[in-house]
C-alpha positions in Angstrom: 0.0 0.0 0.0 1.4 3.5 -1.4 1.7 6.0 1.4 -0.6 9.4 -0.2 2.2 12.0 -0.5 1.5 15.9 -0.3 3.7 16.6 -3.7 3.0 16.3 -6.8 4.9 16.2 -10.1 4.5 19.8 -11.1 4.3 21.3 -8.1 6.6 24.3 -6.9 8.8 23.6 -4.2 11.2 24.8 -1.3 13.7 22.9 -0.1 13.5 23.5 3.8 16.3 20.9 4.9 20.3 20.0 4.0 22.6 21.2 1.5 20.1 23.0 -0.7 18.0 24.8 1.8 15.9 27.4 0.4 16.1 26.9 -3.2 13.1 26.6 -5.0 11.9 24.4 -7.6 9.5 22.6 -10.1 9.1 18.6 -8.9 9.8 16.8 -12.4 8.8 13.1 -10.9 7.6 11.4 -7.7 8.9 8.0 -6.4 6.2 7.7 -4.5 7.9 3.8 -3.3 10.8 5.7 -2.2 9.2 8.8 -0.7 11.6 10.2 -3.2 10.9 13.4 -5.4 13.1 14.6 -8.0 13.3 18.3 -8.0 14.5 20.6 -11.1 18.3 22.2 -10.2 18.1 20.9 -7.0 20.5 18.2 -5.7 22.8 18.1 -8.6 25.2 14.8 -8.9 27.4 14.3 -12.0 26.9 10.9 -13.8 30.0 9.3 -15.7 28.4 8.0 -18.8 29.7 5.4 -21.6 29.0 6.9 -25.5 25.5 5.6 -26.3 22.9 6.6 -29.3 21.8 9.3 -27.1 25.0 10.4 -26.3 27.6 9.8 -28.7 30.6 11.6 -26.5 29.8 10.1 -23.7 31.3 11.8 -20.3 30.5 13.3 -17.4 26.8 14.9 -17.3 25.0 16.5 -14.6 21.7 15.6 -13.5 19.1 15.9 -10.8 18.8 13.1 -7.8 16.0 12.2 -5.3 15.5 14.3 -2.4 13.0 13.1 0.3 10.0 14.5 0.8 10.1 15.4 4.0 12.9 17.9 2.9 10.0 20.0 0.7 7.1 22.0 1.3 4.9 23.2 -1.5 5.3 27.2 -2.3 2.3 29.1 -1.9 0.8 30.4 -4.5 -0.5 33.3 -2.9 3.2 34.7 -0.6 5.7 32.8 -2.5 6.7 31.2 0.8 6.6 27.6 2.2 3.2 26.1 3.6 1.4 23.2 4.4 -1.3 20.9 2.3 -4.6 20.3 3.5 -7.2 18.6 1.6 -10.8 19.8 1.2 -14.2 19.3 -1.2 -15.0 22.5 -3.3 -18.1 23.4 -4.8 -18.2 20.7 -6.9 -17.8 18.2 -4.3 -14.1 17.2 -5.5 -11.7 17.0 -3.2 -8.8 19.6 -3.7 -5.5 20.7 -2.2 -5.1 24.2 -0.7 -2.4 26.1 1.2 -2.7 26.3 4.8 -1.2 29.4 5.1 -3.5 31.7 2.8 -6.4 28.8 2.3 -5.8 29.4 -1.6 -6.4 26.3 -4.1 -3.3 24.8 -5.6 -3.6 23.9 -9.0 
């Protein structure tokens, strides 16, 4: 049974633990068996890489890894600053999240 996780792949987010504390960032893909999210520019590690079709010079590349989630928070939309999810029903009686901090639907 997958734990339900308050990111999302698209989501903007802060990083609010570790080496990259306070940078912000667009979550590119959840690993929700992992708890894992993989934000964009955040937690950069460089990948030695053999030539391949995709990359015929092969090399040293950079590229983002998992950070936990419990190292993120959502931004809000509203202040730009790190919040909370809660979970509600809106007029259409669907459930939807929204920040804690201003009560504003995230999209």
């Amino acid at each position: 049974m997958s734990k339900k996780l308050h990111i999302k792949k698209g989501d903007t987010v802060i990083v609010n633990a570790g080496e990259y504390k306070g940078q912000q960032g667009k979550v590119l893909e959840v690993l929700i068996a992992k708890e894992r999210a993989i934000v964009e520019g955040v937690n950069m590690v460089s990948k030695h890489t053999k030539p391949n079709a995709a990359n015929p010079q092969g090399g040293i590349i950079k590229k983002e890894a998992p950070i936990h989630i419990s190292n993120l928070n959502v931004v809000d939309p509203k202040s730009g600053k790190a919040t909370r999810i809660g979970r509600r029903l809106n007029d259409n009686n669907k459930l939807v999240r929204y920040a804690k901090k201003s009560g504003e639907e995230i999209k």
